[in-house]
C-alpha positions as CSV (number, residue, x, y, z in Angstrom):
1,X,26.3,41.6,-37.1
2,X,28.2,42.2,-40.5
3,X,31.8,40.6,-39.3
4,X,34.1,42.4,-41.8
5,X,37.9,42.0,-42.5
6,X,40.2,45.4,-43.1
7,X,41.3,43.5,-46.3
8,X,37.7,43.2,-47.4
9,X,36.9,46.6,-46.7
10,X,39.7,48.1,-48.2
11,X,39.3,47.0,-51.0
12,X,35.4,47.3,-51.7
13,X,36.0,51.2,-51.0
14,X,33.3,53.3,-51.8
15,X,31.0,50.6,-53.2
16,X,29.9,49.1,-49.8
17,X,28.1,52.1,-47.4
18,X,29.1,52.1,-43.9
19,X,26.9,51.2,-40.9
20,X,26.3,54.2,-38.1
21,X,28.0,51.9,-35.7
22,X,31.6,50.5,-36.5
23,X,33.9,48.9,-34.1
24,X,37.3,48.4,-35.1
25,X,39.8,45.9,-33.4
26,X,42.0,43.2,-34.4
27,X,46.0,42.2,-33.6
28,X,47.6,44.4,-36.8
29,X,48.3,48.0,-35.3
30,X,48.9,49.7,-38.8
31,X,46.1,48.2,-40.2
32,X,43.6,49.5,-37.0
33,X,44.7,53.0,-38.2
34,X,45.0,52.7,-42.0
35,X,41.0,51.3,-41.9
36,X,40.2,53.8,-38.6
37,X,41.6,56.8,-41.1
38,X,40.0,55.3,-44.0
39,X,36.2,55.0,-42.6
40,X,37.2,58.5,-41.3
41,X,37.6,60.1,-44.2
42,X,35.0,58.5,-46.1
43,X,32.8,60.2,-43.7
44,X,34.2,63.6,-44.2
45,X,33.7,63.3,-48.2
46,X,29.4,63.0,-47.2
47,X,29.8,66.2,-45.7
48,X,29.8,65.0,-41.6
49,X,31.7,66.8,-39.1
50,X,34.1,64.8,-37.1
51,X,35.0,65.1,-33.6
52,X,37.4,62.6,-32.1
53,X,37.9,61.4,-28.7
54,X,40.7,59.4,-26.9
55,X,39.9,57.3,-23.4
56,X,41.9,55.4,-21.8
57,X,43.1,54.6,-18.1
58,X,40.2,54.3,-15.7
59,X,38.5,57.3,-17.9
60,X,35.0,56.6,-18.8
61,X,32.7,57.8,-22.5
62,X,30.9,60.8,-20.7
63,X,32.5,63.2,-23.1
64,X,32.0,60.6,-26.5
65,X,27.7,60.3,-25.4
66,X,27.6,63.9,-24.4
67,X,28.9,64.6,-28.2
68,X,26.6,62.2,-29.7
69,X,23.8,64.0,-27.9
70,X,24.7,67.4,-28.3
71,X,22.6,69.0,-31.3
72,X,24.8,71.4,-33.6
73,X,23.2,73.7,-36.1
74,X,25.3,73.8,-38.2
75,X,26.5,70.7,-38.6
76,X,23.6,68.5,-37.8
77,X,25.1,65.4,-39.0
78,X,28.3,64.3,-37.2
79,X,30.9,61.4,-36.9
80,X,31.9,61.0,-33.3
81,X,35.2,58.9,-33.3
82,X,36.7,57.4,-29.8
83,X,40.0,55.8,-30.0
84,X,40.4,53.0,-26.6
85,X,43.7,52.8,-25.3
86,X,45.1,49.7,-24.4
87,X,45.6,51.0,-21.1
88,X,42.4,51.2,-20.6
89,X,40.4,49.7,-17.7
90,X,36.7,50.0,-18.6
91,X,36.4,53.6,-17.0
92,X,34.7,51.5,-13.4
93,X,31.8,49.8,-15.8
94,X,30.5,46.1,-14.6
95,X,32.0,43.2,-15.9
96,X,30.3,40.8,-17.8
97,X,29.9,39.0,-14.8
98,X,28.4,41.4,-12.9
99,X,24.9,41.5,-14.7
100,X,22.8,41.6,-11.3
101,X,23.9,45.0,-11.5
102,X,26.5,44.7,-8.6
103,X,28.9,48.5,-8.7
104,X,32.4,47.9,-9.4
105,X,35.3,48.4,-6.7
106,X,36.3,51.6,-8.6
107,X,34.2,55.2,-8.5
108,X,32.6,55.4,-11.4
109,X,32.3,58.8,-13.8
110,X,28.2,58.4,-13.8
111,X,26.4,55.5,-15.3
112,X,26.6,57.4,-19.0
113,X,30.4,56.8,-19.0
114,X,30.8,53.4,-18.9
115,X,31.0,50.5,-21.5
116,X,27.4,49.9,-21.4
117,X,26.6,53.0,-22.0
118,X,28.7,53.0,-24.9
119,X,27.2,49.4,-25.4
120,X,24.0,51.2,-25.9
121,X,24.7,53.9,-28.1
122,X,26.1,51.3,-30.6
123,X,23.3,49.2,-30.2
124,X,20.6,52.2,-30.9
125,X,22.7,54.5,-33.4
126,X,20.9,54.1,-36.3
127,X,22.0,57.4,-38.0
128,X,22.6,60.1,-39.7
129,X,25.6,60.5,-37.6
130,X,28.1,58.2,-37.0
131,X,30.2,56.6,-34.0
132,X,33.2,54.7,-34.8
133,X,35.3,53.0,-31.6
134,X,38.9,51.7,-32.3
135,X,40.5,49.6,-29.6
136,X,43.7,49.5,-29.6
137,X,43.6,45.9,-28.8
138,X,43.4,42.1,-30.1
139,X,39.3,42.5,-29.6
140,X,37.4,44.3,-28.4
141,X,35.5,43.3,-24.8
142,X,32.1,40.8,-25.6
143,X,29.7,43.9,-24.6
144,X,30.4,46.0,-27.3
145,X,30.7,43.1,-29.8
146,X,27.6,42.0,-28.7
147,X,26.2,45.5,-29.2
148,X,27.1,45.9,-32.5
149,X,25.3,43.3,-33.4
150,X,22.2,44.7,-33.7
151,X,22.9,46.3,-37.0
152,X,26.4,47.6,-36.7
153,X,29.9,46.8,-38.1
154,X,32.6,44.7,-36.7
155,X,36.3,45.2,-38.3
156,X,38.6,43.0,-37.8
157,X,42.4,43.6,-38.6
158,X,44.3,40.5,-38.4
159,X,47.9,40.1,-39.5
160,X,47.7,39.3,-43.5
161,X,48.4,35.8,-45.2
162,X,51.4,35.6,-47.7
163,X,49.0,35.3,-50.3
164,X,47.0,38.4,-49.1
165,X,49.8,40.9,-49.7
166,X,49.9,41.9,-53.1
167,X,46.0,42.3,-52.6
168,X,46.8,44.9,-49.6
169,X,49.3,46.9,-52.6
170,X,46.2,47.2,-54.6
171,X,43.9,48.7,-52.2
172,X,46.7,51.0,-50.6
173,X,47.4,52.1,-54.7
174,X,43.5,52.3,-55.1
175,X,43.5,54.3,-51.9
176,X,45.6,57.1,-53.5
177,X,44.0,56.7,-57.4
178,X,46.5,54.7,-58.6
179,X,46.6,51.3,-60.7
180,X,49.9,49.2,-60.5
181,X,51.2,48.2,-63.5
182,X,52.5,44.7,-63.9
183,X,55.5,43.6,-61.6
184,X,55.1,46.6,-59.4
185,X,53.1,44.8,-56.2
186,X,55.4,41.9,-56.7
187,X,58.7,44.6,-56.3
188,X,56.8,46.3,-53.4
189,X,56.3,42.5,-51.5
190,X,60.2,41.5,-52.3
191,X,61.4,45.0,-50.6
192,X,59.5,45.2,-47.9
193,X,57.5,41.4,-47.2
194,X,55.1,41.7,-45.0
195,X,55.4,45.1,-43.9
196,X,52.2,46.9,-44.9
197,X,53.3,50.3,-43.3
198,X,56.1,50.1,-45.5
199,X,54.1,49.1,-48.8
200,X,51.3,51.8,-47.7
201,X,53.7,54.7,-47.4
202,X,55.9,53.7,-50.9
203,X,52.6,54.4,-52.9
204,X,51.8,57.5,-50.8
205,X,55.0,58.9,-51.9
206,X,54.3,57.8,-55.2
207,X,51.6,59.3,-55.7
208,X,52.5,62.8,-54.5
209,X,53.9,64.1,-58.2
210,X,51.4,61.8,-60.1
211,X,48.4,62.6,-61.8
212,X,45.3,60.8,-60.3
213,X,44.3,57.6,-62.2
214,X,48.0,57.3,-63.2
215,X,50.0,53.8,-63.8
216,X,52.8,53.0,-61.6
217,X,56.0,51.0,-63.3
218,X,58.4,49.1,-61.4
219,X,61.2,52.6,-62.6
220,X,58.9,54.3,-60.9
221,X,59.6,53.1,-57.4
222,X,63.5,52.9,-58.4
223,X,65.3,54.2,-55.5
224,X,67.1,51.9,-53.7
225,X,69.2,54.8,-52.3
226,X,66.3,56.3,-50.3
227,X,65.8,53.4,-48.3
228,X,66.5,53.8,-44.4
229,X,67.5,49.7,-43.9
230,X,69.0,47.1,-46.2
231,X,66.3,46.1,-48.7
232,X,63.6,44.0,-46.3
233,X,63.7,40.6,-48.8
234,X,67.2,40.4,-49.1
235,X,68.1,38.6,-45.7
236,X,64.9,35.9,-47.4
237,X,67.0,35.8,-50.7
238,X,69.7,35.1,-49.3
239,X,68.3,32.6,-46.7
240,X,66.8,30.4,-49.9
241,X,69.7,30.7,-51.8
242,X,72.0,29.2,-49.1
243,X,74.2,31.7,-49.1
244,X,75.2,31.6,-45.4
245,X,77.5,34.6,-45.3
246,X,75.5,36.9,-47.4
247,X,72.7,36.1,-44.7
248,X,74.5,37.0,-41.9
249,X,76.0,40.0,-43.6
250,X,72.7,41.1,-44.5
251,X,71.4,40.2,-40.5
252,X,74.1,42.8,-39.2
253,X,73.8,45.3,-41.4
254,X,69.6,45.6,-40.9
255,X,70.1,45.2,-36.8
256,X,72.1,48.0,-36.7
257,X,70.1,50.3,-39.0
258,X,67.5,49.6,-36.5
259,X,65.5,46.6,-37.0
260,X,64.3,44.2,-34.6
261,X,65.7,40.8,-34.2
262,X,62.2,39.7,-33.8
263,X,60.5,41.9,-36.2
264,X,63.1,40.3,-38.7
265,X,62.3,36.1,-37.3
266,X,58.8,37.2,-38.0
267,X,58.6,39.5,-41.3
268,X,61.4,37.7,-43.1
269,X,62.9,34.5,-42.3
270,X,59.7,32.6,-40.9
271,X,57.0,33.4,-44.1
272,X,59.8,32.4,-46.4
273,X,60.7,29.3,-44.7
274,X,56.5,28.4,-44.8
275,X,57.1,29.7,-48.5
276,X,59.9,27.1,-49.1
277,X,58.0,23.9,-47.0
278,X,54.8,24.9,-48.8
279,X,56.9,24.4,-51.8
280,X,58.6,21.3,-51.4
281,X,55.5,19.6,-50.3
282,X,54.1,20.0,-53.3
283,X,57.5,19.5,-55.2
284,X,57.3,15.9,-53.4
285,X,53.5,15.1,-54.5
286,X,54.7,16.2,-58.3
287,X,53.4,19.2,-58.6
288,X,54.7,22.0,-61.3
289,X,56.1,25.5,-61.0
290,X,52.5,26.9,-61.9
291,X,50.9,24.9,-59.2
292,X,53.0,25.6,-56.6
293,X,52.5,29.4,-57.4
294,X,48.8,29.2,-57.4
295,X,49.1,27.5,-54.0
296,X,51.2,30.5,-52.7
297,X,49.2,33.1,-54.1
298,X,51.6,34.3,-56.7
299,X,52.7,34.4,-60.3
300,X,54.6,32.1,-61.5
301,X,56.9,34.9,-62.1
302,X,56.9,36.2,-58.5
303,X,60.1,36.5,-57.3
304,X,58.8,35.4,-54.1
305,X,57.1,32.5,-55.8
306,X,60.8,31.5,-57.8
307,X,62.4,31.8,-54.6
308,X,60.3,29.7,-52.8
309,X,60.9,27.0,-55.1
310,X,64.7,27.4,-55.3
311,X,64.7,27.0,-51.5
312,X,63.1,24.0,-51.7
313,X,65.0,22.0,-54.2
314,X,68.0,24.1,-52.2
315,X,67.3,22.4,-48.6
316,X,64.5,19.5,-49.1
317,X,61.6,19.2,-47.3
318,X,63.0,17.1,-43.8
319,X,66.0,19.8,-43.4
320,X,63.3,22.5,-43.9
321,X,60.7,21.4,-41.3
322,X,63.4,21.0,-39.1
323,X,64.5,24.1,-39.5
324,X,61.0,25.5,-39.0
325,X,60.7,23.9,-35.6
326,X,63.5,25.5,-34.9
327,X,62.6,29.1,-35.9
328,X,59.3,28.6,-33.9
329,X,60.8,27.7,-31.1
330,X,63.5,31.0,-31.0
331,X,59.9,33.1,-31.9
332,X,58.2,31.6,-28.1
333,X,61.8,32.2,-26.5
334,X,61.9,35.6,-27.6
335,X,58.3,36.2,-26.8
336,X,58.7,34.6,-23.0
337,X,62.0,36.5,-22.6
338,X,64.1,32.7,-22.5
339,X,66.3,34.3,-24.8
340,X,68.1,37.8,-24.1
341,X,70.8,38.1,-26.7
342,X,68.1,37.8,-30.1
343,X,71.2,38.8,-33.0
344,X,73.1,35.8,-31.4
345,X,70.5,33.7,-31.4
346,X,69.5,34.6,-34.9
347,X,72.6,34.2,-36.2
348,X,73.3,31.1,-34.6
349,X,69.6,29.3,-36.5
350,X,70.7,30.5,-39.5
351,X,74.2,28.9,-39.7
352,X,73.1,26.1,-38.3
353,X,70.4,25.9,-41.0
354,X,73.1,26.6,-43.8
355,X,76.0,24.3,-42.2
356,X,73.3,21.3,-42.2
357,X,72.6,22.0,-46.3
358,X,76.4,22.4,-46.6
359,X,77.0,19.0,-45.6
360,X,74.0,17.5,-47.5
């Protein structure tokens, strides 16, 4: 099976052709849909018609094989797309452990419906049509893995590395015929971090009154004023600069435009805090400013990379890894529901992260 990652994908765009058979999975919602639309419309440009499907409860795939069947003259070569809902339940198919062919306890829409049937279809589609299946999951199940193996393609969108990010910038600009001129992916990662939705729809926007095959600057994406939050990197800038009351300024003014206090432990504060460990590890072992960059993926110039650095000469290694235990442990209390009130909590890591390099 070719095993490929949205990043690598996105970025080989029309150079690599697609297989007949693509699954698309993986734990990065935006990034299921950016590559889902992306093969999509690839498809469209080699003249197939597309037809797309959406299953999901105890529904089965009679409609998505019936499509794939069906001849159409005018159209003879297709792209059937079927989108899984994660509320799916395998439309009464068998299990994987029910290979002796044993019926599930639910009634079943026909044999044709159900995963294996869909199992199949991936397994034989060998073109000129095409059947792309998106779950709207962390994998998809083994059987249709183990389908595609037999000459199909496996996407998989997990969440990006730091280091990964300004690569995403240049496939979403190359996406919309655009090159990024220098300092413009580093602006996009220090406004919105990790937040490729955000990054993706800047340079859509961007490109709407731009000539195809035009140069973006760093003016060009000047508008502070059109932003909906507090700029995304600012509660990080803050954070490494130790200023404690410009960090929880910052806190209360994006919580109550709207963000999450656990979208904003995961986006911001934790990458940077890896950032600034990352960075005064390898301040400890001797390392220099161009080093440590390389290691985190960045220019020397990076913002993100300067900052980084800052933070660690700011707070020292031991103060930092304490503090990182500390801001894994709020993410598993938030995730187990231990913790109710998250802006308290929040606020109360970062002063006591602050107070501790106060008293240094």
């Amino acid at each position: 099976m070719a095993i490929e990652t949205a990043l690598s994908i996105l970025r080989a765009g029309e150079r690599v052709p697609l297989a007949p058979a693509i699954v698309i999975g993986g734990l990065h919602a935006f990034l299921r849909e950016y590559v889902f639309d992306t093969v999509r419309r690839r498809m469209l440009r080699q003249g197939m018609k597309y037809r797309g499907f959406q299953v999901g409860g105890a529904e089965g795939f009679d409609a998505v094989l019936a499509e794939l069947r069906e001849a159409d003259l005018f159209a003879p070569v297709r792209a059937v797309g079927c989108r899984v809902l994660r509320t799916h339940r395998g439309g009464g198919d068998q299990s994987d452990d029910e290979a002796d062919g044993v019926a599930s306890g639910n009634s079943r829409a026909g044999a044709g419906g159900g995963e294996a049937a869909l199992a199949e279809a991936l397994a034989t589609m060998r073109g000129p049509g095409a059947l792309i299946v998106v779950y709207e999951r962390d994998a998809a199940p083994a059987k249709i893995r183990r389908a595609v193996e037999q000459g199909g393609l496996a996407i998989n969108c997990p969440r990006p590395y730091d280091n990964q990010l300004t690569q995403f910038a240049e496939a979403f600009a190359r996406a919309q015929d655009l090159r990024l001129g220098s300092g413009v992916a580093e602006l996009l990662i220090s406004r919105h971090a990790g937040d490729l939705s955000a990054i993706a729809n800047t340079l859509a926007k961007a490109a709407i009154h731009r000539e195809p095959g035009a140069t973006l600057i760093p003016d060009d994406l000047g508008e502070p004023a059109a932003a909906k939050i507090p700029d995304l990197f600012e509660l990080a800038e803050a954070l490494s600069n130790g200023r404690a009351a410009a960090a929880l300024a910052i806190l209360e003014r994006a919580i109550g435009a709207g963000r999450d206090p656990f979208e904003l432990l995961a986006v911001e504060i934790a990458p940077v805090m890896r950032r600034m460990m990352l960075a005064a590890s390898m301040a400890a072992h001797k390392r220099n400013a161009a080093q440590i960059a390389a290691a985190l993926g960045m220019s020397p110039s990076s913002p993100l990379a300067m900052r980084a650095m800052e933070g660690a000469r700011r707070f020292g290694m031991a103060r930092l890894s304490e503090g990182y235990r500390r801001v894994a442990q709020l993410d598993a209390d938030f995730k187990n529901g231990r913790i109710k009130e998250r802006k308290e909590a929040l606020a109360g890591m970062l002063l006591e992260l602050m107070a501790r390099q106060a008293q240094a």
